[in-house]
BALOBA-1460 file (C-alpha; in Angstrom, 3 decimals):
// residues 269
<rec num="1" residu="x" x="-14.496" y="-2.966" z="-27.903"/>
<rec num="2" residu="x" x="-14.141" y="-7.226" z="-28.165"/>
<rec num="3" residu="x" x="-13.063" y="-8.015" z="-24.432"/>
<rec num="4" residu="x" x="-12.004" y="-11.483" z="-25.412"/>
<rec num="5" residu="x" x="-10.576" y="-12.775" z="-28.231"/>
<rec num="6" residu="x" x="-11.166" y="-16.541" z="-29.167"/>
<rec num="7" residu="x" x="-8.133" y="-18.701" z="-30.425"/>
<rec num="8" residu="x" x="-9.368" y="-18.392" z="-34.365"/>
<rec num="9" residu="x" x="-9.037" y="-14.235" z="-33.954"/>
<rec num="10" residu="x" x="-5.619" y="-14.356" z="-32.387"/>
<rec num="11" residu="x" x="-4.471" y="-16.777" z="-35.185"/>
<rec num="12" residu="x" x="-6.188" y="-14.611" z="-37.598"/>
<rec num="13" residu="x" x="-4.614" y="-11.570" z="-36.820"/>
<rec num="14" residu="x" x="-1.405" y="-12.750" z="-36.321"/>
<rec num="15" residu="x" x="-1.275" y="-14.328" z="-39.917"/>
<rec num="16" residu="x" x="-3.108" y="-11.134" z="-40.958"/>
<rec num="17" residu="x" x="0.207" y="-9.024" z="-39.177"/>
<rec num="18" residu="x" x="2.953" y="-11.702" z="-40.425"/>
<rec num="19" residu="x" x="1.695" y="-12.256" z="-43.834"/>
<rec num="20" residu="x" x="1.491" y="-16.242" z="-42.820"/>
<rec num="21" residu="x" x="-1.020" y="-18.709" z="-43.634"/>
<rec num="22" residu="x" x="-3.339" y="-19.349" z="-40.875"/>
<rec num="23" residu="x" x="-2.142" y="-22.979" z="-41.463"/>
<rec num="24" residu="x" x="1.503" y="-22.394" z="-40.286"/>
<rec num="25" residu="x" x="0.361" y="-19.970" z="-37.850"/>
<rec num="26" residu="x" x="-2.017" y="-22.702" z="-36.178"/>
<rec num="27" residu="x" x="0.490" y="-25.305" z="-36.286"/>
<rec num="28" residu="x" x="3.069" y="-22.779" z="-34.582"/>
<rec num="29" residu="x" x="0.835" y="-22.252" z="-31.917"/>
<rec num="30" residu="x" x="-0.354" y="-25.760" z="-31.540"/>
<rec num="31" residu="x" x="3.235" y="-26.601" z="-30.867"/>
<rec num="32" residu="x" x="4.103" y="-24.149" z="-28.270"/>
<rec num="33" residu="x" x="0.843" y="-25.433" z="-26.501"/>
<rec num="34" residu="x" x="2.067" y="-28.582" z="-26.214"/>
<rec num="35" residu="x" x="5.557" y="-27.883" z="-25.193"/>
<rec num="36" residu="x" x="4.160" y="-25.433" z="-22.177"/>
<rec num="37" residu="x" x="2.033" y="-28.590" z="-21.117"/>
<rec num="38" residu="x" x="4.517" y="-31.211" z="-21.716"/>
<rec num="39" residu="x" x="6.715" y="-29.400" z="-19.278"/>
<rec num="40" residu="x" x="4.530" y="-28.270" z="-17.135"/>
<rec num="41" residu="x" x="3.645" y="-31.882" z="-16.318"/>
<rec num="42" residu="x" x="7.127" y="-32.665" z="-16.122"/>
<rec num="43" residu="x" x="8.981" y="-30.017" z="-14.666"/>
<rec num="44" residu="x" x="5.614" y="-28.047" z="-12.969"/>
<rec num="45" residu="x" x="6.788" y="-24.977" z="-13.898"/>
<rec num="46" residu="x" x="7.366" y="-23.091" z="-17.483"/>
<rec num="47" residu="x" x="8.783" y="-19.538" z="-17.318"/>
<rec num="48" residu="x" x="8.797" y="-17.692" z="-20.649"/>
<rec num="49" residu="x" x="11.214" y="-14.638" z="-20.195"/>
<rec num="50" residu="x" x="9.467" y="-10.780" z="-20.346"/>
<rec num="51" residu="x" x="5.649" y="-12.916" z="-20.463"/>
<rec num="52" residu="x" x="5.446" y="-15.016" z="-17.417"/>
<rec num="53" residu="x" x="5.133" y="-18.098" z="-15.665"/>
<rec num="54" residu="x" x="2.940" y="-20.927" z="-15.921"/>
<rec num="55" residu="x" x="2.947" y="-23.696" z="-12.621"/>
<rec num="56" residu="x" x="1.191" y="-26.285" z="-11.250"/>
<rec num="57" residu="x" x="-0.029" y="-26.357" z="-7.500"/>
<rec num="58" residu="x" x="-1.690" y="-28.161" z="-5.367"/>
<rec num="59" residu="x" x="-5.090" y="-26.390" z="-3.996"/>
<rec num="60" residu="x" x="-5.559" y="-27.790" z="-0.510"/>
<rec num="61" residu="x" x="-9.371" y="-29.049" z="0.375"/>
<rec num="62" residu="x" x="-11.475" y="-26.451" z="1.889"/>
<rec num="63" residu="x" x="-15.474" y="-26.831" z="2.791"/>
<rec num="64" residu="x" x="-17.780" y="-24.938" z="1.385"/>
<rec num="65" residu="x" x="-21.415" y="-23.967" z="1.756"/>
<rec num="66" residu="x" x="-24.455" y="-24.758" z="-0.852"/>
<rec num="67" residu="x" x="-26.268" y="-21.845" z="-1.271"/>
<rec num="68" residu="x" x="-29.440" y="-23.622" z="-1.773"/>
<rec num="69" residu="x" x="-29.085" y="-26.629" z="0.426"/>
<rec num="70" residu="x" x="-27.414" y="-24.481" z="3.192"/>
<rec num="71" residu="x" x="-25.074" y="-27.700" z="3.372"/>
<rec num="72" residu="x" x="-21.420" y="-27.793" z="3.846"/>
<rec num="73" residu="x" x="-19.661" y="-29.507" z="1.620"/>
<rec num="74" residu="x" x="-15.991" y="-30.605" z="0.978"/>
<rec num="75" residu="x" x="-13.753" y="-30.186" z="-1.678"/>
<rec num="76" residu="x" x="-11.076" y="-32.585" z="-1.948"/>
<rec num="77" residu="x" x="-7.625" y="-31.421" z="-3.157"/>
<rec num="78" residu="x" x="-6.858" y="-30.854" z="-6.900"/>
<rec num="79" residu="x" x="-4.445" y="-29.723" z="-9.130"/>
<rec num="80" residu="x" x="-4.757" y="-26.329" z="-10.743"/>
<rec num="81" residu="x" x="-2.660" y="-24.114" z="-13.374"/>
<rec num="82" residu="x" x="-1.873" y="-20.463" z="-12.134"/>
<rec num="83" residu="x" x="-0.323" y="-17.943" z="-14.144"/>
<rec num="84" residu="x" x="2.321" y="-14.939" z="-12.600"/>
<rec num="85" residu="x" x="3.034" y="-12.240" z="-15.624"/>
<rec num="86" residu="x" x="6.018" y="-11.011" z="-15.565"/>
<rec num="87" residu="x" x="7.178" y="-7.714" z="-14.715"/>
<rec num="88" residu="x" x="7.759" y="-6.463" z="-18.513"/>
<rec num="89" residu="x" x="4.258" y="-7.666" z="-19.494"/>
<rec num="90" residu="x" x="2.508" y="-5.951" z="-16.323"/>
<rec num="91" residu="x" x="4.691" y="-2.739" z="-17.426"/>
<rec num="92" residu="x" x="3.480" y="-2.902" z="-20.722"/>
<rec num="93" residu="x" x="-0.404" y="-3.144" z="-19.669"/>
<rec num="94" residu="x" x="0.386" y="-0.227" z="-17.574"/>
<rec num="95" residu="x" x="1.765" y="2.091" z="-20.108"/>
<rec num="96" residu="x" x="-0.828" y="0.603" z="-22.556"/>
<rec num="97" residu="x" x="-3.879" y="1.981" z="-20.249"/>
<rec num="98" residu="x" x="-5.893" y="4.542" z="-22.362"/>
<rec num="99" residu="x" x="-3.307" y="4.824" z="-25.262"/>
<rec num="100" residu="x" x="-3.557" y="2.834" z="-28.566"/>
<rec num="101" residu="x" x="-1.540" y="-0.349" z="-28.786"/>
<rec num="102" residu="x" x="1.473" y="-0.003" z="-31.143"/>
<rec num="103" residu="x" x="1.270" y="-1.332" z="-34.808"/>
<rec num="104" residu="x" x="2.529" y="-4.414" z="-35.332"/>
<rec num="105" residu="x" x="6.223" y="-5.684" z="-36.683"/>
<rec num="106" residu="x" x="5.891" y="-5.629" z="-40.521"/>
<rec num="107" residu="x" x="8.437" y="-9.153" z="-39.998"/>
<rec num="108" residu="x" x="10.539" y="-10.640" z="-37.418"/>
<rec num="109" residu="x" x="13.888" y="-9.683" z="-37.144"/>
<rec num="110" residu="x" x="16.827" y="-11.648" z="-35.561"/>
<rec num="111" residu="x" x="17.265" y="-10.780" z="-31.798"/>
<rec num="112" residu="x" x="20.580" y="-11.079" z="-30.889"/>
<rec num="113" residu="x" x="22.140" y="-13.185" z="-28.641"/>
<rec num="114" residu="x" x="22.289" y="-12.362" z="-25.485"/>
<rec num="115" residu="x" x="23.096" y="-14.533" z="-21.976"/>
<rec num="116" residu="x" x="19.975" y="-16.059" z="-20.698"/>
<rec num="117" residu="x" x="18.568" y="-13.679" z="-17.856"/>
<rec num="118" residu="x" x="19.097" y="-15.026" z="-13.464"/>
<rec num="119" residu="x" x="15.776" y="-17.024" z="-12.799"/>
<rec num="120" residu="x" x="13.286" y="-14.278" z="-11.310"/>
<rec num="121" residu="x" x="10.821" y="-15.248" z="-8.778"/>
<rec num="122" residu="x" x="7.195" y="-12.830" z="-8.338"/>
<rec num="123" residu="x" x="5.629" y="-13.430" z="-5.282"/>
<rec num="124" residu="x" x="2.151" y="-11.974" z="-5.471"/>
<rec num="125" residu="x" x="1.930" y="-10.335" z="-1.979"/>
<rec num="126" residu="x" x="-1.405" y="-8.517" z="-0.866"/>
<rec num="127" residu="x" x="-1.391" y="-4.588" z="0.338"/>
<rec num="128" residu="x" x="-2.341" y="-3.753" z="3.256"/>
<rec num="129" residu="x" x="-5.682" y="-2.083" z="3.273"/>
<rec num="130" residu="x" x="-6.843" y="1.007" z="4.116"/>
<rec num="131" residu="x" x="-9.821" y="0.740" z="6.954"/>
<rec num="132" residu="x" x="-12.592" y="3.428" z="7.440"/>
<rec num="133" residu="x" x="-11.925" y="5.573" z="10.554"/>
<rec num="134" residu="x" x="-13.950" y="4.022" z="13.905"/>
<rec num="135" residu="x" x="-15.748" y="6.232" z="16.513"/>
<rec num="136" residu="x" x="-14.299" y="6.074" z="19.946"/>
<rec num="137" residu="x" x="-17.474" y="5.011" z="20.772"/>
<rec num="138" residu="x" x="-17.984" y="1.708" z="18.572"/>
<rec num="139" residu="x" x="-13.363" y="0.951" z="19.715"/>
<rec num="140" residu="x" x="-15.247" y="0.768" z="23.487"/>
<rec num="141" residu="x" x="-17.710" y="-1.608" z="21.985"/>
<rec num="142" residu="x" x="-15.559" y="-3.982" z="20.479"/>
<rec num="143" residu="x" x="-13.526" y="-3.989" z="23.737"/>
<rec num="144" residu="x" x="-15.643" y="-4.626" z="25.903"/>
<rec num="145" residu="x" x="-17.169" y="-6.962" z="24.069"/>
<rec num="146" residu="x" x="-13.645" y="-8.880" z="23.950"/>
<rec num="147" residu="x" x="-12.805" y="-8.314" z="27.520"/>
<rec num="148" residu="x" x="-16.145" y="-9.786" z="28.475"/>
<rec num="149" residu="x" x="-15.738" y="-12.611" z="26.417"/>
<rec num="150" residu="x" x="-15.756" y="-16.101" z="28.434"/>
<rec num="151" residu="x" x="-12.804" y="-18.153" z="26.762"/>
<rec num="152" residu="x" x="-14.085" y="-21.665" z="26.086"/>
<rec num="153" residu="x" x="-12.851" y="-24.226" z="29.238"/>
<rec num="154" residu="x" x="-9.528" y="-26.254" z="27.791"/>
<rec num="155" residu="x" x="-6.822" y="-28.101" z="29.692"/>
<rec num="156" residu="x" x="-3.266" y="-26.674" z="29.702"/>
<rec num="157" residu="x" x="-1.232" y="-28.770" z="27.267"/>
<rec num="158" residu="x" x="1.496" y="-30.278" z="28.699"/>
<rec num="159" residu="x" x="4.877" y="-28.073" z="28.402"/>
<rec num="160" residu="x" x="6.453" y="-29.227" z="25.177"/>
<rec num="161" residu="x" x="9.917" y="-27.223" z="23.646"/>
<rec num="162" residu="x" x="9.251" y="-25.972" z="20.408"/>
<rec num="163" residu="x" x="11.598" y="-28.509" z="18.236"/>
<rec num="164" residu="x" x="9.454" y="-31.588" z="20.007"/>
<rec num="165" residu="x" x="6.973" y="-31.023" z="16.827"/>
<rec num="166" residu="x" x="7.930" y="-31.032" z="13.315"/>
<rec num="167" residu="x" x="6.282" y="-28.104" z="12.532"/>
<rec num="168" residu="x" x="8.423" y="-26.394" z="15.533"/>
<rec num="169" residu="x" x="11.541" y="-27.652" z="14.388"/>
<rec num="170" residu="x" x="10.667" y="-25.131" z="11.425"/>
<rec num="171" residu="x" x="9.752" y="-22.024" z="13.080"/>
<rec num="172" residu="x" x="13.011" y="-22.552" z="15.032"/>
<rec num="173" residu="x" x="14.909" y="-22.685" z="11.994"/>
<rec num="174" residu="x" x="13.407" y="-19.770" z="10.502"/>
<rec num="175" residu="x" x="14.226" y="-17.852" z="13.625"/>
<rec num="176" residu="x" x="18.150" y="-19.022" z="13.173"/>
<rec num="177" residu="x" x="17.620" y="-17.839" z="9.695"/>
<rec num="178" residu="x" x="16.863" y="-14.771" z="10.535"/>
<rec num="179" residu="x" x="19.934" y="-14.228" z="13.072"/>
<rec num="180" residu="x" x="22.371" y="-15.480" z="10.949"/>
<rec num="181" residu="x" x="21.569" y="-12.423" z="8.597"/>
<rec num="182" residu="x" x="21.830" y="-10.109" z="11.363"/>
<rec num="183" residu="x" x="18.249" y="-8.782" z="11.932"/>
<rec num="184" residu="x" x="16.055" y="-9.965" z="15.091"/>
<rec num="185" residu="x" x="12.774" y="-9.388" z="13.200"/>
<rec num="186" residu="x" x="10.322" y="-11.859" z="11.074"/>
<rec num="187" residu="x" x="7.556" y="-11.207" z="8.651"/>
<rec num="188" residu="x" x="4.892" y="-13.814" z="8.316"/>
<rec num="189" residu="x" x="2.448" y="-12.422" z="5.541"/>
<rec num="190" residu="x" x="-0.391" y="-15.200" z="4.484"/>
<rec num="191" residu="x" x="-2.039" y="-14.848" z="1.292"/>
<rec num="192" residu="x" x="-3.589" y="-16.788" z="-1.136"/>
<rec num="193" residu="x" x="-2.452" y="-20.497" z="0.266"/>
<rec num="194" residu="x" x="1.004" y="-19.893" z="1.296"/>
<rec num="195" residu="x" x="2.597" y="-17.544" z="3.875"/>
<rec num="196" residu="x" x="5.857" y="-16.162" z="2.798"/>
<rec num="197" residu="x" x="8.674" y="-15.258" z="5.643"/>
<rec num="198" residu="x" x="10.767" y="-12.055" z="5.082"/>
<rec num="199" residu="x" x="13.909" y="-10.585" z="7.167"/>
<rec num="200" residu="x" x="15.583" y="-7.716" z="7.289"/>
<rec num="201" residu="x" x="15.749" y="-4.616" z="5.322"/>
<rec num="202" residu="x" x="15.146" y="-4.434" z="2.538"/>
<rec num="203" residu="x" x="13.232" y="-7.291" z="2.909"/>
<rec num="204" residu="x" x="14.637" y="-10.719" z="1.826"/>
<rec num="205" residu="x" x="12.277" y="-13.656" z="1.438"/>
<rec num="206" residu="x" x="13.886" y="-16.402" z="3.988"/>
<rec num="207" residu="x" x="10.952" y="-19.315" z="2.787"/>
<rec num="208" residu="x" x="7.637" y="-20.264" z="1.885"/>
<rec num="209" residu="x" x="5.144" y="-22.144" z="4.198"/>
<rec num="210" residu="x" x="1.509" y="-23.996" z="3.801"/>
<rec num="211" residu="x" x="-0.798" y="-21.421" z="5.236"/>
<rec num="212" residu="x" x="-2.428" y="-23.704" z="7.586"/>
<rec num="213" residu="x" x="1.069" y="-24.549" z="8.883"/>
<rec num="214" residu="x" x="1.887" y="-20.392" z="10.037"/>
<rec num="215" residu="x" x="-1.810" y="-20.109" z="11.255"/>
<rec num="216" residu="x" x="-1.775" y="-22.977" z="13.368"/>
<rec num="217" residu="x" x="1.826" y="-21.844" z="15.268"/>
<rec num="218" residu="x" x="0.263" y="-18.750" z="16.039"/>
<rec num="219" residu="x" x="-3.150" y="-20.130" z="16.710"/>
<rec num="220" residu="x" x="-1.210" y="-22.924" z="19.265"/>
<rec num="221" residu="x" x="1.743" y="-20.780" z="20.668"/>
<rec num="222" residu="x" x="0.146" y="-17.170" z="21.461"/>
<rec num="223" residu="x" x="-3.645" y="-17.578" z="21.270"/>
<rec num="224" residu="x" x="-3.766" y="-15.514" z="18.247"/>
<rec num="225" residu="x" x="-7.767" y="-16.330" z="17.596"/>
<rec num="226" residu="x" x="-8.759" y="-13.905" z="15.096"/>
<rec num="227" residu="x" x="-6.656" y="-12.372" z="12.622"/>
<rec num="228" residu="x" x="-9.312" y="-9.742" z="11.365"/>
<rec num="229" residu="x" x="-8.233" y="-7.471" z="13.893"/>
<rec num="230" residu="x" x="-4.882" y="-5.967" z="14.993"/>
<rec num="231" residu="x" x="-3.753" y="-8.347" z="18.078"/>
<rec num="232" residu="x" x="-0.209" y="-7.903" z="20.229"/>
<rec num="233" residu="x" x="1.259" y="-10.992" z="21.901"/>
<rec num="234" residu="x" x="4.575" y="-11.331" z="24.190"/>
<rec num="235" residu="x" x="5.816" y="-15.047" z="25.058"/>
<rec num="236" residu="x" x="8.416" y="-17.080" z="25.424"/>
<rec num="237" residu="x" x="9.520" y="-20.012" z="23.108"/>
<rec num="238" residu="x" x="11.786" y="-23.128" z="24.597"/>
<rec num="239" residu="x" x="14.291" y="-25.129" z="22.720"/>
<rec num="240" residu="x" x="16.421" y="-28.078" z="23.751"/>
<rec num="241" residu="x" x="18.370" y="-28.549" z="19.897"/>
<rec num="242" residu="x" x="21.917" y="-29.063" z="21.024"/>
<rec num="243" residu="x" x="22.194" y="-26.522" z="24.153"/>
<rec num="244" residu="x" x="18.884" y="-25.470" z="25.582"/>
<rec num="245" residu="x" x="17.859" y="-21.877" z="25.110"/>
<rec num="246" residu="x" x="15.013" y="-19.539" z="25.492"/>
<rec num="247" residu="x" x="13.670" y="-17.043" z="22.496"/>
<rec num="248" residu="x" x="11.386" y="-13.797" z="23.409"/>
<rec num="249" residu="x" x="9.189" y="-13.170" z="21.325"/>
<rec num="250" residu="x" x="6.856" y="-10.026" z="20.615"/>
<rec num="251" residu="x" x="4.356" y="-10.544" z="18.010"/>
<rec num="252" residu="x" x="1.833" y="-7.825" z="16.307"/>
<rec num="253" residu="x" x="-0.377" y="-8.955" z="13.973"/>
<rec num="254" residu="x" x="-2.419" y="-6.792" z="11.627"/>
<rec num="255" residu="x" x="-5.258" y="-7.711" z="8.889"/>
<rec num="256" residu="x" x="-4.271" y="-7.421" z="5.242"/>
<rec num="257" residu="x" x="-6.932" y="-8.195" z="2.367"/>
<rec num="258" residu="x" x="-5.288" y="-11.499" z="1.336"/>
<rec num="259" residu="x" x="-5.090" y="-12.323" z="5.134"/>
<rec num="260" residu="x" x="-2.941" y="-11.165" z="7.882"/>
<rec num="261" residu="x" x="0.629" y="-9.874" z="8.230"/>
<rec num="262" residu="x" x="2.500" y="-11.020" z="11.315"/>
<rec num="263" residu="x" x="5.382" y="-9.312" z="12.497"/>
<rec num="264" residu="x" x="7.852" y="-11.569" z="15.115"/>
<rec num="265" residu="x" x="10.511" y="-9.236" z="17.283"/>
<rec num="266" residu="x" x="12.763" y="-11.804" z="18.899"/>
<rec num="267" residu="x" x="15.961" y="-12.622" z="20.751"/>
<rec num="268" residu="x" x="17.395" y="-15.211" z="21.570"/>
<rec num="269" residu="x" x="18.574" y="-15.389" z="25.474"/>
């Protein structure tokens, strides 16, 4: 069976289903074309209800490493399209798997109206996966190794309250956030090139953050050095916004395949 389908088959077979021309049918499709891209420059997103959405992002500049030359190399930032299908069309693929698709409508008949559907967000989060069992014997390994491990000479930063930094003033309101709806927990999953904050339960999505920006907090605040392993943290975050206070902080973090999932237990004192 044809994998892929080039433009002239789809507009084939549609005028083949419709009993169109392949004239209208191009000119139809030409048009919706330029509409997604028109507003997609304009607006950078176009959501097209029970299909998906279509937005523009930024890819941040990462280095890379010729395979050839051995060289690294960087790639400056560009713009890219990304598409997130939407929950209909991923049902539909689903049910789809292994049967025959459904014939197609001898015409099109007149939906009626209805009132245009909330806004719906899909965040495409990453599973947790599911590791091979280690021997006790290769655990000991990796510990030692770690506890034998000579940490690299720095000098102590100078004590700095965690709203002196831009970044901190952030994190701090996150962690208000996350009071104000009554739970004393935080979720920092990074995938992709974002990290996405939850709360509570069920979860509720409090913001989205650069990736670089969550790693580095962790990185800077609790030494968290290599997220491919599962890591546990207790410290103590200082604020001087409007009365001076103190937040205690227990953080676990645990690989995912998209990245890491960090989970913050807090309170403020």
């Amino acid at each position: 069976m044809q994998k892929i389908y080039t433009r002239r088959q789809i507009i084939s077979k549609i005028a083949t289903d419709l009993n169109h021309k392949q004239t209208a049918v191009r000119q139809i499709i030409r048009a919706l074309e330029g509409q997604i891209i028109a507003l997609g420059l304009e607006r950078k997103q176009v959501r097209i209800a029970g299909f998906g959405i279509f937005y523009v992002k930024m890819r941040q500049s990462t280095a890379i490493r010729q395979i050839k030359s051995n060289k690294r190399q960087l790639v400056l930032p560009i713009k890219v399209v990304k598409f997130i299908a939407a929950e209909g069309f991923k049902k539909t693929i689903k049910e789809a798997d292994g049967k025959s698709p459904p014939p197609p409508p001898a015409h099109f008949a007149k939906a009626p109206a209805t009132a245009e559907p909330s806004p719906s967000y899909h965040i495409p989060l990453q599973k947790f996966s599911c590791f091979e069992r280690v021997s006790k014997e290769r655990f000991n390994e990796i510990l030692r190794q770690r506890l034998n491990r000579t940490p690299p000479a720095r000098h102590a930063p100078p004590k700095q309250f965690l709203d002196d930094w831009p970044d901190g003033r952030l994190i701090l309101s996150l962690f208000k956030l996350a009071r104000n709806e009554g739970s004393n927990k935080l979720n920092f999953v990074f995938a992709d090139d974002l990290t996405y904050i939850f709360t509570g339960r069920p979860r509720k999505l409090l913001g989205k953050l650069p990736r670089d920006l969550g790693l580095k907090f962790f990185i800077r605040q609790f030494d968290l050095d290599d997220f491919t392993i599962p890591q546990e943290r207790v410290g103590l975050l200082e604020y001087k916004q409007k009365n001076r206070g103190i937040i205690a902080v227990k953080v676990y973090s645990l690989p995912t395949r998209g990245g890491a999932s960090v989970v913050v237990d807090f309170k403020f004192k």
